[in-house]
C-alpha positions in Angstrom: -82.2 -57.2 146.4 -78.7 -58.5 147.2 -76.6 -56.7 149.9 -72.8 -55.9 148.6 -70.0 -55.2 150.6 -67.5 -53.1 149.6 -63.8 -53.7 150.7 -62.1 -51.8 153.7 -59.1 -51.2 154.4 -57.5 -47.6 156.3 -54.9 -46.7 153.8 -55.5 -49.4 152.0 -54.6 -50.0 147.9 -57.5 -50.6 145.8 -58.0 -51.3 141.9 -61.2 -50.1 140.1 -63.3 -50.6 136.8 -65.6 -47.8 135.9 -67.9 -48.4 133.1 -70.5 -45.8 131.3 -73.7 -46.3 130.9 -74.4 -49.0 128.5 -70.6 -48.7 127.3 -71.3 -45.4 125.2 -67.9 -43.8 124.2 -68.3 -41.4 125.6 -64.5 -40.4 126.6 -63.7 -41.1 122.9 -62.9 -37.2 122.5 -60.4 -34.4 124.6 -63.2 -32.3 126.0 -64.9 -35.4 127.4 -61.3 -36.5 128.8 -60.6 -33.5 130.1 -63.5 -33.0 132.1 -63.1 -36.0 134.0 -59.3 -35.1 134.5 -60.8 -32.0 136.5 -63.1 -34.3 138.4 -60.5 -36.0 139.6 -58.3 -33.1 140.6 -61.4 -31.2 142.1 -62.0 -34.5 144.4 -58.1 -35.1 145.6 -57.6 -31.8 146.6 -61.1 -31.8 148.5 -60.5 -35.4 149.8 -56.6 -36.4 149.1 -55.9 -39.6 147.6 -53.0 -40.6 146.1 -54.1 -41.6 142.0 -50.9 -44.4 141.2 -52.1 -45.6 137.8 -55.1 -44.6 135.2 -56.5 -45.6 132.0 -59.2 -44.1 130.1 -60.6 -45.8 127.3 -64.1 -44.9 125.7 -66.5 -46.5 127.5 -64.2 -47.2 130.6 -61.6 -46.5 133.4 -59.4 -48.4 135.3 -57.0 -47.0 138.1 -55.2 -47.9 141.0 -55.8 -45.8 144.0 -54.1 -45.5 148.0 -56.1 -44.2 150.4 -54.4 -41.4 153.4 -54.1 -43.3 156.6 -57.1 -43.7 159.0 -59.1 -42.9 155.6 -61.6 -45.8 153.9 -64.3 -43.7 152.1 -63.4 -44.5 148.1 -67.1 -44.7 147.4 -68.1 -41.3 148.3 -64.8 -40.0 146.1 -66.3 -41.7 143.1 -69.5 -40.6 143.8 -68.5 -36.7 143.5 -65.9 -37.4 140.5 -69.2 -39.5 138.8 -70.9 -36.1 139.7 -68.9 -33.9 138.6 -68.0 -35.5 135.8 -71.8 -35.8 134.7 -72.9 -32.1 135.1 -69.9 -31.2 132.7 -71.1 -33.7 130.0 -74.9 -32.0 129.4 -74.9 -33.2 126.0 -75.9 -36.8 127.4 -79.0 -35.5 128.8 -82.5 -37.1 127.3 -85.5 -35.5 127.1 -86.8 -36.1 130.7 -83.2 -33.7 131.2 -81.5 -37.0 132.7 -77.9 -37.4 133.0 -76.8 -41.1 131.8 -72.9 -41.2 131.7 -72.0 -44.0 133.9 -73.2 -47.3 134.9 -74.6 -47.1 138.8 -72.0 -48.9 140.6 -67.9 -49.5 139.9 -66.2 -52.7 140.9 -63.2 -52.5 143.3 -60.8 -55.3 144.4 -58.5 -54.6 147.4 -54.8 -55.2 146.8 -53.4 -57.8 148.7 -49.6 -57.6 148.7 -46.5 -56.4 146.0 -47.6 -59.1 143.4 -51.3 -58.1 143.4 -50.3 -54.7 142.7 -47.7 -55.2 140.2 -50.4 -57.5 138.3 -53.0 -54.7 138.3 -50.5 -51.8 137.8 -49.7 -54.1 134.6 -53.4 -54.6 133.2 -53.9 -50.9 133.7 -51.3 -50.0 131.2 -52.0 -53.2 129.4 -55.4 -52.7 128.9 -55.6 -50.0 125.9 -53.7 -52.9 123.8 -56.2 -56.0 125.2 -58.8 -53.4 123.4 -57.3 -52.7 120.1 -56.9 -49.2 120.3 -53.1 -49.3 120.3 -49.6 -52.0 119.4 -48.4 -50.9 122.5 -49.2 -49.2 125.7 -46.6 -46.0 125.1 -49.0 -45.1 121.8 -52.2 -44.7 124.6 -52.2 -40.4 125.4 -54.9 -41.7 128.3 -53.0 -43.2 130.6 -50.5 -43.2 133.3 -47.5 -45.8 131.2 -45.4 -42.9 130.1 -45.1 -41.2 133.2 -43.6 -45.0 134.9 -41.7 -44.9 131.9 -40.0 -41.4 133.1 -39.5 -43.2 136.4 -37.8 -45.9 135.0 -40.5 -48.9 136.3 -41.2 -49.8 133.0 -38.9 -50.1 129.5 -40.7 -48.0 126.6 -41.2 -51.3 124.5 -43.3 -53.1 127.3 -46.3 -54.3 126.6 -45.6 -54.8 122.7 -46.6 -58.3 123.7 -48.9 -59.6 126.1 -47.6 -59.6 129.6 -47.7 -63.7 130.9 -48.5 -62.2 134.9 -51.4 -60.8 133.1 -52.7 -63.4 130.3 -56.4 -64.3 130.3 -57.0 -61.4 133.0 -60.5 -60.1 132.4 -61.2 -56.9 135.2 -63.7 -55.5 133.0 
């Protein structure tokens, strides 16, 4: 069985991909959506993080996280939102009263510098387009876009083409 290492960094930036179980849709509906949305706020104001950029689509999440100084647990966070999350979605349960909603692990990818996290702050609001769900990101009710759109990092019409710093990306 292989060993993996997560990243660490205190306070550091990280991207993340979070995929359920064999890609069901299953945040393809509000009350799915919403649940998750609680998970999240349950878990930051247990254990603060600061949440910079989110995506949901059906079958998967990507967001961009920071981490409070002197701080490098991110696993254990996900673990308790994937928790939470799961005991509010009981009608995923199988016979044997099992809980399949996500996939066991999530990938994560430290940021590096201001380029790194302008690329990934990009694919996140990108990514609902890449998919086909939407023309452009501002059309996607699941995501972050329209708030950076309020705070003037981004013009409404980005995204109605593909991004070049983001062309070929594949964080899936």
């Amino acid at each position: 069985m292989s060993q993996y290492k997560r990243a660490v960094q205190n306070g550091g930036t990280f991207f993340f991909t979070v995929v359920t179980h064999q890609r069901k849709p299953i945040f393809d509906n509000e009350l799915n959506i919403e649940a998750l949305r609680t998970s999240f706020k349950q878990e930051m104001q247990r254990r603060p993080f600061t949440l910079e950029a989110v995506v949901v689509l059906p079958d998967h999440l990507h967001c961009l996280w920071q981490l409070p100084k002197n701080d490098t647990d991110f696993s254990s966070r996900w673990r308790e939102i994937k928790k939470s999350t799961t005991k509010q979605l009981t009608r995923y349960c199988t016979e044997r009263k099992e809980r399949n909603v996500w996939q066991k692990r999530f990938w994560e990818h430290k940021i590096r510098d201001e380029n790194d996290w302008r690329t990934h702050i990009d694919y996140i609001h990108y990514n609902p387009v890449k998919h086909g769900y939407v023309v452009a990101p501002r059309l996607w009710r699941h995501s972050s876009f329209l708030k950076w759109v309020k705070q003037g990092a981004y013009d409404i019409d980005w995204g109605n083409v593909e991004p070049k710093n983001i062309s070929g990306l594949d964080f899936e």
